[in-house]
C-alpha positions as CSV (number, residue, x, y, z in Angstrom):
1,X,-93.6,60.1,-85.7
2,X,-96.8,59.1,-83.6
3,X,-98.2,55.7,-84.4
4,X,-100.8,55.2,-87.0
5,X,-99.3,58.2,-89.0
6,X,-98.5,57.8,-92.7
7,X,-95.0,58.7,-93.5
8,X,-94.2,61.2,-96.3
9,X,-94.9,59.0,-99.4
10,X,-98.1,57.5,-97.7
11,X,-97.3,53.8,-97.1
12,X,-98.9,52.4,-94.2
13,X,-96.9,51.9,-91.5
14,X,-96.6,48.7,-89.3
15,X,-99.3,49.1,-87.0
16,X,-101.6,49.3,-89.7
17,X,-100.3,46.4,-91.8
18,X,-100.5,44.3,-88.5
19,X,-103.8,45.5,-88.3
20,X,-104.8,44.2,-92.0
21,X,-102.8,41.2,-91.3
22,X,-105.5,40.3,-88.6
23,X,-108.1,41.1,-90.6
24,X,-107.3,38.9,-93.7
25,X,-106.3,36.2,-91.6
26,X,-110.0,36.5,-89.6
27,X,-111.7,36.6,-92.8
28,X,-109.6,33.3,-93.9
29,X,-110.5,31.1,-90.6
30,X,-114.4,32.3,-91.5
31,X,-114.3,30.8,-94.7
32,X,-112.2,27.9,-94.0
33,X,-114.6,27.0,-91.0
34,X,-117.7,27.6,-93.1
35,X,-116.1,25.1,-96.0
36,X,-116.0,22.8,-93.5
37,X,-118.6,22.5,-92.3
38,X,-120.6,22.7,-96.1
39,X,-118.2,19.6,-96.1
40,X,-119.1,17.8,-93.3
41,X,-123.1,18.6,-93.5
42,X,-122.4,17.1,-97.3
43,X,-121.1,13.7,-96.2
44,X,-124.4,13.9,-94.1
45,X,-126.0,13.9,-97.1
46,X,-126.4,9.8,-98.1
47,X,-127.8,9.0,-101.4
48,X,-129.8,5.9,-99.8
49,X,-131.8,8.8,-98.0
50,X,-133.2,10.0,-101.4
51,X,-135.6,7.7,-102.7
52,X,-137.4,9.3,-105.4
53,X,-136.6,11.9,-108.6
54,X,-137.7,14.4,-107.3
55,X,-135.3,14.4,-104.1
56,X,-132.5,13.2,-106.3
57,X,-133.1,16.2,-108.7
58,X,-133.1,18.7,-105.9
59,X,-129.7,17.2,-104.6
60,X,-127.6,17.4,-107.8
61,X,-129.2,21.2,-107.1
62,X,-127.8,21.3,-103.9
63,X,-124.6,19.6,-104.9
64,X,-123.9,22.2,-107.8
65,X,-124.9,24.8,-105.6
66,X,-122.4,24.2,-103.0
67,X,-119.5,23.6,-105.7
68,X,-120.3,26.9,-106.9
69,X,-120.2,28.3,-103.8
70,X,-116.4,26.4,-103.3
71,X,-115.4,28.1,-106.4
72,X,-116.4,31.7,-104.8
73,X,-114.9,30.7,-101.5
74,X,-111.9,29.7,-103.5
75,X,-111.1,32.9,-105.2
76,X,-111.5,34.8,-102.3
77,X,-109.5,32.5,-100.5
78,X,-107.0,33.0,-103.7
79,X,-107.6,37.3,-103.1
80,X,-106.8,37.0,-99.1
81,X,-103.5,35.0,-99.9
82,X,-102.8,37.7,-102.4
83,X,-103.1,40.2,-99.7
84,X,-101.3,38.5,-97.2
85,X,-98.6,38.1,-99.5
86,X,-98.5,41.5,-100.1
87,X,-97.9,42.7,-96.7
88,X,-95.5,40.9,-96.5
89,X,-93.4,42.2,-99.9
90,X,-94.4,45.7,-99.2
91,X,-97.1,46.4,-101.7
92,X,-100.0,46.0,-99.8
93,X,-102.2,48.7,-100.6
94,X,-101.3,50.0,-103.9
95,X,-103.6,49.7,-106.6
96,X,-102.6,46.9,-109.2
97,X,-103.9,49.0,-112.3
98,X,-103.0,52.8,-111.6
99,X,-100.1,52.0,-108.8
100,X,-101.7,54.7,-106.7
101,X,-102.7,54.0,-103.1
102,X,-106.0,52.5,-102.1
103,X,-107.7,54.5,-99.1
104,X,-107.1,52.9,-95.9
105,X,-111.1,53.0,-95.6
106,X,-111.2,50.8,-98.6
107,X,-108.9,48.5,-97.4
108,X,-110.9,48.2,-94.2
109,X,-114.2,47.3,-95.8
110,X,-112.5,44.9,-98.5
111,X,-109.0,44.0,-97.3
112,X,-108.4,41.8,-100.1
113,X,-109.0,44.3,-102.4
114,X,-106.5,45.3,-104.9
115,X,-107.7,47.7,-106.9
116,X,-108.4,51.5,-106.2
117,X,-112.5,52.6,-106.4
118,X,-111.3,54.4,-109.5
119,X,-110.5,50.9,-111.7
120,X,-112.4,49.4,-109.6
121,X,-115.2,51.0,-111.2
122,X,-113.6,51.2,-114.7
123,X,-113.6,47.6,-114.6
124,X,-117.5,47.3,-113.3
125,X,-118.2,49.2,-116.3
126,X,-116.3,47.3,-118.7
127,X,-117.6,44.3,-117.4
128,X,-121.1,45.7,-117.7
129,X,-120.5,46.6,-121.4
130,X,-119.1,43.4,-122.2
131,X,-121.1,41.0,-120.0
């Protein structure tokens, strides 16, 4: 069977998974490098250098901001260990909702996805109704 050719049942083979692999384990570096940095720049940030109200007000802004932002990086951190995971049990790619497979040109934009564009838009419009 030539390389980068489904099989019958449409699992992706290995060259593809390695491919993913690299991908997720890019996107992890990126966000672990930006963290750090957001940490380092923080510990730049003294509270002696902030005299008045004004500053101090606009760095508990800052300061939330950034935790927020940890919080995001942090669940996507969570969704790419996910992933990873799954490549390496064999389920990578299959939807979590519907079980079906996720298009490989999904899983090349969003790698860490794990839901199909079908529930993935159910869910959107649940969310919408709800939120």
């Amino acid at each position: 069977m030539p390389e980068g050719v489904n099989d019958a049942r449409g699992h992706m083979n290995k060259v593809q998974l390695k491919k993913f692999k690299s991908l997720l384990e890019a996107k992890r570096d990126e966000i672990l490098k930006k963290a750090q940095q957001t940490l380092n720049e923080d510990m730049a940030l003294d509270a002696n250098d902030l005299p008045d109200e004004m500053d101090l007000a606009s760095s508990e802004y800052l300061q939330s901001f950034t935790f927020r932002l940890r919080g995001r990086e942090k669940s996507f951190l969570d969704k790419i260990d996910k992933a990873l995971a799954k490549i390496e049990d064999g389920t990578f790619g299959n939807c979590e909702e519907c079980e079906e497979e996720i298009t490989v040109k999904r899983l090349e934009a969003r790698p860490e996805t794990t839901l199909c564009i079908r529930c993935k838009e159910d869910q959107e419009r649940v969310e919408k109704d709800y939120g």
